[in-house]
VORO-480692 format. One record per residue (C-alpha): residue number from 1; residue in three letters; z, x, y. Coordinates in Angstrom, 3 decimals. Layout:
VORO-480692
R_NUM_ala_Z_X_Y $
...
//
This chain:
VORO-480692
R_1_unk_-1.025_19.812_-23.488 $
R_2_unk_-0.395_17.336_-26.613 $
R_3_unk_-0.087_13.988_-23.741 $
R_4_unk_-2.950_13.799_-21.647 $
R_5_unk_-2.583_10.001_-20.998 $
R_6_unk_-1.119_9.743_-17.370 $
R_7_unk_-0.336_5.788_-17.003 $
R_8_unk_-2.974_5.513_-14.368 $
R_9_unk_-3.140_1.397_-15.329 $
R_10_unk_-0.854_-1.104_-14.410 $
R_11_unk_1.334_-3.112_-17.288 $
R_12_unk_-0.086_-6.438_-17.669 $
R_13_unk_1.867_-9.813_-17.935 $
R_14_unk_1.816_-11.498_-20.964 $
R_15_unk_0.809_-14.363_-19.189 $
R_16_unk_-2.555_-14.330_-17.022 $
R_17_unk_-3.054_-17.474_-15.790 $
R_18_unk_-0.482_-18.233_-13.085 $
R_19_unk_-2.263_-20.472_-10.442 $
R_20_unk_-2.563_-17.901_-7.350 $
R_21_unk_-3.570_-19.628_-4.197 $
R_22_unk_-5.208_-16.965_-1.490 $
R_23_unk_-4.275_-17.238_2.040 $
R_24_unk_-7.495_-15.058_4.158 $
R_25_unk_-10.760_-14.741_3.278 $
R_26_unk_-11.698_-11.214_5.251 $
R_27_unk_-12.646_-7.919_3.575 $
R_28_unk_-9.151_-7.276_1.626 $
R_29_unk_-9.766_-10.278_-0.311 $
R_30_unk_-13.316_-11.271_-0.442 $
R_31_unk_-13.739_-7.656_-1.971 $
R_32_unk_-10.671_-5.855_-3.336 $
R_33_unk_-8.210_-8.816_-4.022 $
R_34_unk_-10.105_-11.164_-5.535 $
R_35_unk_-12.917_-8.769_-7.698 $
R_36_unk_-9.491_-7.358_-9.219 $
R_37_unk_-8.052_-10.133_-9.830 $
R_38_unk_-11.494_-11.529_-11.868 $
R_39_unk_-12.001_-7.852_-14.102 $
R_40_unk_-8.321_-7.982_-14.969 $
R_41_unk_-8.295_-11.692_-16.067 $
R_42_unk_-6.248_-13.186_-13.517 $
R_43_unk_-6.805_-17.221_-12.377 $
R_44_unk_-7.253_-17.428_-8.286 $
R_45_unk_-7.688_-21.318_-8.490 $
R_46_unk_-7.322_-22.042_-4.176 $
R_47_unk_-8.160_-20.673_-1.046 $
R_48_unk_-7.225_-21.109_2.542 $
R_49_unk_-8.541_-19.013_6.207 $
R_50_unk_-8.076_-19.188_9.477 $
R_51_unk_-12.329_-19.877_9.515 $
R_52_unk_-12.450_-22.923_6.507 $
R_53_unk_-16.269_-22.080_6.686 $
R_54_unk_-15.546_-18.334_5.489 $
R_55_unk_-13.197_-19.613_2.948 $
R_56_unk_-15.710_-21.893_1.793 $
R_57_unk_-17.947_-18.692_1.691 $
R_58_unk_-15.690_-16.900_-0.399 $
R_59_unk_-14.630_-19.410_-2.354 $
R_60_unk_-18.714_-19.651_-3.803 $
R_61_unk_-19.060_-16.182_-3.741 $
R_62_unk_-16.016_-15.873_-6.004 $
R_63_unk_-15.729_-19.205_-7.967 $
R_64_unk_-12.241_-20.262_-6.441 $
R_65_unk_-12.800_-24.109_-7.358 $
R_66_unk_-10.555_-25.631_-4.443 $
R_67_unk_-11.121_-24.633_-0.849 $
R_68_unk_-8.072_-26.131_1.460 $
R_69_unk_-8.987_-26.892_5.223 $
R_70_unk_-5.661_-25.335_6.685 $
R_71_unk_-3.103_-22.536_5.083 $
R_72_unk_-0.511_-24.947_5.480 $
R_73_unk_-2.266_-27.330_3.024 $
R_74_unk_-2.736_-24.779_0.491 $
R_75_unk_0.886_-23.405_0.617 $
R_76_unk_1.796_-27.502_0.031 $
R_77_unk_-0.600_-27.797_-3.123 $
R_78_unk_1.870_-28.625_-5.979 $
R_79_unk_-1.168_-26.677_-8.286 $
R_80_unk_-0.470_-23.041_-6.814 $
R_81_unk_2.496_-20.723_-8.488 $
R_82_unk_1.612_-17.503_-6.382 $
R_83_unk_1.102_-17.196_-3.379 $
R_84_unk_-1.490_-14.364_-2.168 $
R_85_unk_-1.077_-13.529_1.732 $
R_86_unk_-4.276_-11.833_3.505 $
R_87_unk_-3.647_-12.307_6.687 $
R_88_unk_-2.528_-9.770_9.765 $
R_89_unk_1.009_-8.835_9.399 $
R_90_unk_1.997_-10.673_12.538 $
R_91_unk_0.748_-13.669_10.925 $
R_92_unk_2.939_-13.402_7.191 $
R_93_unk_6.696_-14.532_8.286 $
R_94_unk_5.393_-18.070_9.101 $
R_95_unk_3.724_-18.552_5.979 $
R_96_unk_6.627_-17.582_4.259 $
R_97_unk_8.882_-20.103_6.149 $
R_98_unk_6.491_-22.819_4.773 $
R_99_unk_6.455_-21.393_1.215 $
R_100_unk_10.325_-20.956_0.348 $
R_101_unk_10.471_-24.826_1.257 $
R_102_unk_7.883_-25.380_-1.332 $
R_103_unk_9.549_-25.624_-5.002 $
R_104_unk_6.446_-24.744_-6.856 $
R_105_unk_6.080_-21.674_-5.238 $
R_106_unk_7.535_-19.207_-7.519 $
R_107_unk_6.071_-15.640_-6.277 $
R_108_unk_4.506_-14.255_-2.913 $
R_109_unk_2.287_-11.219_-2.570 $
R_110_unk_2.533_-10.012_1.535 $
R_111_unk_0.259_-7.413_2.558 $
R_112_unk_1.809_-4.268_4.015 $
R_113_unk_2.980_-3.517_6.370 $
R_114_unk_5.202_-6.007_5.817 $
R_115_unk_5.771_-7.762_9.430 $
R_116_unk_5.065_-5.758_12.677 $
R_117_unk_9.097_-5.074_12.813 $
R_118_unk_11.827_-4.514_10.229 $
R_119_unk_13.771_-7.548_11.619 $
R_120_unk_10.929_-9.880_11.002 $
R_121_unk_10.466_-7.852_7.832 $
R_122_unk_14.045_-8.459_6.603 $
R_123_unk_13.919_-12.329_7.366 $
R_124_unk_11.000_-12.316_5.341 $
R_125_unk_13.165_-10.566_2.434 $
R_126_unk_15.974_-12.899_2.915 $
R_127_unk_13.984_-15.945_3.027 $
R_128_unk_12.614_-15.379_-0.318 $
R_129_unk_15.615_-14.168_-2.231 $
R_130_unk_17.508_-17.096_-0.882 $
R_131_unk_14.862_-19.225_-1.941 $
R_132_unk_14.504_-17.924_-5.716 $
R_133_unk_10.877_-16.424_-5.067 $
R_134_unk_9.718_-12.877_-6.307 $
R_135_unk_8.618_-11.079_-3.303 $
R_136_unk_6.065_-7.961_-3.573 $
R_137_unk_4.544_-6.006_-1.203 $
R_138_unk_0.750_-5.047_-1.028 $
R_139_unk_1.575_-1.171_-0.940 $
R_140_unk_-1.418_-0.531_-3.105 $
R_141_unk_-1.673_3.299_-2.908 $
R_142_unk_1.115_3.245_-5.639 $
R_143_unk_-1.489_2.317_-7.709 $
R_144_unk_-4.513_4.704_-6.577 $
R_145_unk_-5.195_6.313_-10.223 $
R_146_unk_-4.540_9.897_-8.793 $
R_147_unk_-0.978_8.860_-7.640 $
R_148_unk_-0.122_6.924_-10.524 $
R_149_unk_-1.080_9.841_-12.578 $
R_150_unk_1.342_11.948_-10.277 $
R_151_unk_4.088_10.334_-10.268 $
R_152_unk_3.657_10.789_-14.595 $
R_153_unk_3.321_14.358_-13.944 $
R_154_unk_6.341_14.506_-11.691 $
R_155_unk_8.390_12.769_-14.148 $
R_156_unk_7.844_14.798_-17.749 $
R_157_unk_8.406_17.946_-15.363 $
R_158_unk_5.315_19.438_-15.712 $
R_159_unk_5.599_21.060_-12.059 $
R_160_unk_9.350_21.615_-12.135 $
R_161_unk_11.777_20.792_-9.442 $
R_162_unk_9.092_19.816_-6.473 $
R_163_unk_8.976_22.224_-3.222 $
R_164_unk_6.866_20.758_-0.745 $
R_165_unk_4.046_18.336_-0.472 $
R_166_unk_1.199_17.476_1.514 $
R_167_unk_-1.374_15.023_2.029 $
R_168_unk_-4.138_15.731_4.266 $
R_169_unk_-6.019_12.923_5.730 $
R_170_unk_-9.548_13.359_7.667 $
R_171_unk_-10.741_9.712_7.820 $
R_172_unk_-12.149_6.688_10.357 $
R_173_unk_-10.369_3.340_9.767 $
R_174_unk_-11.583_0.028_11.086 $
R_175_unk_-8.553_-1.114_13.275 $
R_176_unk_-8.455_-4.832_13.221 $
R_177_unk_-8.571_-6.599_16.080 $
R_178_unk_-4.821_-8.142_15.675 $
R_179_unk_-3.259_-4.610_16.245 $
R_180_unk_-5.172_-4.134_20.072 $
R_181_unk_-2.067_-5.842_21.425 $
R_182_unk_0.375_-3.529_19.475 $
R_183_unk_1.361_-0.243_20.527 $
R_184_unk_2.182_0.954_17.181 $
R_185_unk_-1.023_1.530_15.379 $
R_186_unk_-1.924_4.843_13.205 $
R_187_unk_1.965_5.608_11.442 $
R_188_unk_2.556_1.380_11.139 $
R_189_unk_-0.940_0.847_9.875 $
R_190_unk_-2.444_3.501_7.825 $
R_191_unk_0.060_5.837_7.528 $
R_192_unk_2.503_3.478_5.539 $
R_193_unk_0.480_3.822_2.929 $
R_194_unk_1.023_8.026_2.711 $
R_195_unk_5.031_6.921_3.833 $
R_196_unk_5.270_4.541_0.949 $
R_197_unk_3.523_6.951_-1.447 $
R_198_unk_6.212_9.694_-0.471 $
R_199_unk_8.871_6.888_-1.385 $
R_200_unk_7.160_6.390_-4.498 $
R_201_unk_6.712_9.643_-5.622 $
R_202_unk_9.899_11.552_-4.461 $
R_203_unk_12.474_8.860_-3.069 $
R_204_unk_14.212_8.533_0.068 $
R_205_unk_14.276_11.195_2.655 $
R_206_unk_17.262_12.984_4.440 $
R_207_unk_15.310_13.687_7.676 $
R_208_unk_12.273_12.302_9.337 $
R_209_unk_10.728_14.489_12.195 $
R_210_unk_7.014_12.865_13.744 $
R_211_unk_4.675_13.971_16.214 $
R_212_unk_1.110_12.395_17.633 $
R_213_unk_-1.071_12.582_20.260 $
R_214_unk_-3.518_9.116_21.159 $
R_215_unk_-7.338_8.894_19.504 $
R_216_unk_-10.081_9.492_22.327 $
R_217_unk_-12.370_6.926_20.263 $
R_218_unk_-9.478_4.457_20.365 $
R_219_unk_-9.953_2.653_23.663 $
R_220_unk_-6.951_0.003_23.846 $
R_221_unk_-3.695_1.239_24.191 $
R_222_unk_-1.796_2.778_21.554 $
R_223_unk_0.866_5.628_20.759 $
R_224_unk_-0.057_7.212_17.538 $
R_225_unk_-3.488_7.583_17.243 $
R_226_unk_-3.169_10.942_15.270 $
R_227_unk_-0.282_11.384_13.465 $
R_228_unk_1.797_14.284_12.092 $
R_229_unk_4.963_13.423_9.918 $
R_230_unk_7.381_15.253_7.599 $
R_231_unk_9.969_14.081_5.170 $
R_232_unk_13.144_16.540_4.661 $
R_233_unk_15.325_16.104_1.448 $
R_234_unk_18.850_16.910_0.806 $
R_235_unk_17.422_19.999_-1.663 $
R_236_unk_15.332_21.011_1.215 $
R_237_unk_12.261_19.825_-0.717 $
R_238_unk_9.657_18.952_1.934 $
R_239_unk_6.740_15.678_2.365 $
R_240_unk_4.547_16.233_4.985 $
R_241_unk_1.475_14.211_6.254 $
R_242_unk_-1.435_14.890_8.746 $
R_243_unk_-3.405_11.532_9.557 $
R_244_unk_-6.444_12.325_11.445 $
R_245_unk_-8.560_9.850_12.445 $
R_246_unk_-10.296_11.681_15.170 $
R_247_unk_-11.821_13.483_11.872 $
R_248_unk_-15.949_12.800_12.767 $
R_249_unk_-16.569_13.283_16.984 $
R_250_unk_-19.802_11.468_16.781 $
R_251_unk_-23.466_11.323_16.833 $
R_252_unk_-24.911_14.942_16.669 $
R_253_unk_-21.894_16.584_14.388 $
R_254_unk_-21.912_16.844_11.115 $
R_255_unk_-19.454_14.908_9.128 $
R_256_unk_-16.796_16.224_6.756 $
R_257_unk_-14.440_13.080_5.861 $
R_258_unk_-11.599_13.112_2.875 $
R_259_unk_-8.075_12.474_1.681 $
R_260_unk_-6.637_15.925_0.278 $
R_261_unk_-2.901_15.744_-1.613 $
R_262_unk_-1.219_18.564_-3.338 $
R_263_unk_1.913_19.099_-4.500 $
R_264_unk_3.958_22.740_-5.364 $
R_265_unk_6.970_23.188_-7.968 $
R_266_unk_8.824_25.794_-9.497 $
R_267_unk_6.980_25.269_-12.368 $
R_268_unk_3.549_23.952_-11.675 $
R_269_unk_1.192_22.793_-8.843 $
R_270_unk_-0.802_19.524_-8.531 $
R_271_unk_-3.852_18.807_-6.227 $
R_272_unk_-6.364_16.099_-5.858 $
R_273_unk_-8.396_13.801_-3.412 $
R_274_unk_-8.193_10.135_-2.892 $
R_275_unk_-12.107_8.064_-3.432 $
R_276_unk_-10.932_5.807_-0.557 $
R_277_unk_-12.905_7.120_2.449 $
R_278_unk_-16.867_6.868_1.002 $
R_279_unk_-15.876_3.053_-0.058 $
R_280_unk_-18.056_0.850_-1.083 $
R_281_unk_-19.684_3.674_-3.071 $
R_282_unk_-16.970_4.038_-6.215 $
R_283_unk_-15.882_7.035_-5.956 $
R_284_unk_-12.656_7.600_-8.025 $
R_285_unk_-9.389_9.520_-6.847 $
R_286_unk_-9.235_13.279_-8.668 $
R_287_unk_-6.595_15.646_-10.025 $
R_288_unk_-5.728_18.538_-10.946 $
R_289_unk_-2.637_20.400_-12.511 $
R_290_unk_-1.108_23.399_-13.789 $
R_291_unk_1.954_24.337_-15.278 $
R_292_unk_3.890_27.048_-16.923 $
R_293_unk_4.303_24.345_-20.121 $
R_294_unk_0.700_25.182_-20.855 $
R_295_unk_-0.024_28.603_-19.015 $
R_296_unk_-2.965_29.977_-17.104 $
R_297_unk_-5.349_27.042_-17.107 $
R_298_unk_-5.766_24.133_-15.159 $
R_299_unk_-6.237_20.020_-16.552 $
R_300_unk_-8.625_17.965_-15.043 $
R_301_unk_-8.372_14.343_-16.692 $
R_302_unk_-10.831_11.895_-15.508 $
R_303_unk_-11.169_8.160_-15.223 $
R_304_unk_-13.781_5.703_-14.255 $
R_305_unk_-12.006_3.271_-12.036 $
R_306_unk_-11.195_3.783_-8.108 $
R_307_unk_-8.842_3.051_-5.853 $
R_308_unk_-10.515_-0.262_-4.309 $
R_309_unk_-11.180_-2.823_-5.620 $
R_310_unk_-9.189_-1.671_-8.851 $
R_311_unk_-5.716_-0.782_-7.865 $
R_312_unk_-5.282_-4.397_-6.289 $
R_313_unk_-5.238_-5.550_-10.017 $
R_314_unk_-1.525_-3.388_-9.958 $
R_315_unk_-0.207_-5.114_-6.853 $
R_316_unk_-0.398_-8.567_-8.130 $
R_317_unk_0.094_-7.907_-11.822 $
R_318_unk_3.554_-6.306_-10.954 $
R_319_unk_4.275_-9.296_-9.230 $
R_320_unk_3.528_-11.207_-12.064 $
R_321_unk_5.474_-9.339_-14.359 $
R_322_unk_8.295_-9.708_-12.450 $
R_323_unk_8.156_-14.050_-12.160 $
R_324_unk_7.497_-13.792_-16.082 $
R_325_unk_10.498_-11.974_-16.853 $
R_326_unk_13.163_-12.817_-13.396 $
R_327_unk_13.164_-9.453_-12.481 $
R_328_unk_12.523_-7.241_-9.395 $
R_329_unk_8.772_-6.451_-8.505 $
R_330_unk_7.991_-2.796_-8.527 $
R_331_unk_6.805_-3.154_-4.674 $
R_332_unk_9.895_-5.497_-3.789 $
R_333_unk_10.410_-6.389_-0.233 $
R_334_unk_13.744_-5.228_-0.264 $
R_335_unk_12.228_-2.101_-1.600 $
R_336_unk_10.249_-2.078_0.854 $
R_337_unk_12.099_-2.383_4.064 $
R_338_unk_12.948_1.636_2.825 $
R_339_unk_9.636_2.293_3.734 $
R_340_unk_9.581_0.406_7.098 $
R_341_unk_12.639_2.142_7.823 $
R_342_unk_10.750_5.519_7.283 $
R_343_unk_8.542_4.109_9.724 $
R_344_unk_11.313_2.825_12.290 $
R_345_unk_12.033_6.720_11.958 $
R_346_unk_8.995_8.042_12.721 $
R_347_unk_8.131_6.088_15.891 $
R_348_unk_12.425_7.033_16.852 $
R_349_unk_11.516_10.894_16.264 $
R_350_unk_8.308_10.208_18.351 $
R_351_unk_10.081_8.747_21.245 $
R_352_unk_13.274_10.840_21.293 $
R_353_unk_11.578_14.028_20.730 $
R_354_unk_13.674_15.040_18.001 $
R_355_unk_14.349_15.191_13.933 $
R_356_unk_16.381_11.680_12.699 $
R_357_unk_18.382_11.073_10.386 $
R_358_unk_17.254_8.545_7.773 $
R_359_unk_20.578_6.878_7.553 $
R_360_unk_20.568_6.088_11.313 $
R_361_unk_17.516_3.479_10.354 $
R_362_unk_18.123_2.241_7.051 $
R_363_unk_20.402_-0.287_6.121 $
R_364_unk_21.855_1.653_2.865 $
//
């Protein structure tokens, strides 16, 4: 193949140094947001936590000069242009009610999903468009190398016209202690990211049909624990995703954790793994493609960075892309109530036992 280079990094602004003030001082952005944000050149200047101690932590560890005692008092610093939200979805439509009243707020970064409902979701949305602000969502698997270098593939038609694709998860997640009063857990929480990827990748479905069965390890109440779910297109194309986070029983079995994605065409056939699930060792995202362009042989490109910390330096650069030039982020959040939707119709196919239609869930 004469192109090799896939686009697996994210444009940069022109302009670096927007004042970001970071709302959260957990994992996310003690370790992914923030050591992104310093490699790529960006200017974190404030933080804020529910804990000012382990902002104050943070704020050392990372050399954030100013450490405000409440969020409210950080989203009210005249200094800050961005906003950065880290905290539990349940927690992000009141911070944004503060910030659109703040005129020197001029973009927000919310972590996905979004809100723990579309309609809280969709006020968030509306608050910020009426209010001027660039609103992007934290839907950072867009950026995982492997997908970015994908969705490239997909696009010069290397695998002609898609026919069906899977992603294969076998991995534990740490379920934060916010979600033991939700029902919704596995689909709303980790599978967004595989729901949003599908968006990304092949656009809207026609069809949404979802099945699951509750986690024995997961002791508080929940309805998707493990979680089967497939996308249907109008050209009967098909996106289909098996979350297991059963995946390791225990002590005295032997462990065999991953993230497994392929994709078939008429002309071609992609396959990789995501690094994710052996974080913090960096373990980067693979690929692997053939097509009848360049017959009988497969290409293997490689690249050094992984999917945390370094895709967060994608999440908030196309944010900041978008305030520098008054356009729409990449990850919008009206983009992005698409992909709640798709999860509004997973949890309705769950319930009613049956295949929905996307259009009965989304708003367009």
């Amino acid at each position: 193949m004469d192109n090799l280079d896939l686009n697996i990094r994210p444009e940069m602004p022109a302009r670096k140094d927007f004042r970001i003030g970071c709302i959260g001082s957990g994992f996310i952005m003690r370790d992914c947001h923030l050591v992104a944000y310093r490699d790529a050149g960006f200017n974190p200047v404030a933080i804020a936590s529910r804990t000012y101690d382990n902002a104050k932590a943070v704020a050392e560890l990372r050399n954030i000069k100013t450490v405000h005692r409440t969020w409210e008092e950080l989203v009210q610093d005249s200094d800050i242009e961005i906003l950065d939200i880290a905290f539990p979805p349940d927690r992000q439509l009141e911070v944004v009610r503060l910030a659109v009243k703040m005129k020197h707020i001029k973009g927000v970064l919310c972590q996905k999903p979004l809100a723990m409902n579309t309609k809280e979701a969709r006020e968030i949305v509306e608050l910020c468009e009426n209010a001027g602000i660039k609103i992007a969502v934290n839907s950072n698997m867009r950026y995982d190398q492997s997908m970015r270098a994908l969705k490239t593939i997909l696009e010069r038609g290397y695998l002609g016209q898609p026919v069906i694709a899977t992603i294969e998860m076998r991995a534990i997640p740490h379920w934060q202690d916010f979600l033991h009063k939700y029902e919704h857990l596995e689909i709303m929480n980790m599978g967004i990211h595989h729901i949003d990827v599908f968006r990304y990748l092949f656009g809207d479905p026609q069809k949404v049909t979802a099945v699951t069965r509750s986690d024995p390890r997961t002791k508080f109440p929940h309805i998707d624990g493990i979680s089967q779910y497939t996308f249907q297109y109008a050209n009967e194309f098909m996106a289909t995703s098996l979350d297991d986070v059963w995946a390791w029983p225990g002590e005295g079995t032997e462990k065999d954790i991953y993230i497994k994605w392929r994709v078939e065409g008429l002309s071609g056939m992609a396959q990789g793994t995501i690094g994710w699930p052996v974080y913090p060792e960096r373990s980067p995202s693979t690929l692997a493609y053939t097509t009848t362009q360049a017959p009988n042989q497969w290409f293997r490109p490689t690249w050094d960075e992984v999917w945390f910390p370094d895709a967060f330096q994608g999440t908030m650069a196309q944010l900041l892309r978008a305030v520098e030039s008054d356009s729409e982020p990449e990850i919008g959040g009206r983009d992005n109530l698409k992909t709640m939707a798709a999860v509004d119709a997973c949890y309705k196919s769950i319930a009613e036992g049956r295949t929905v239609l996307f259009s009965e869930v989304s708003d367009s």
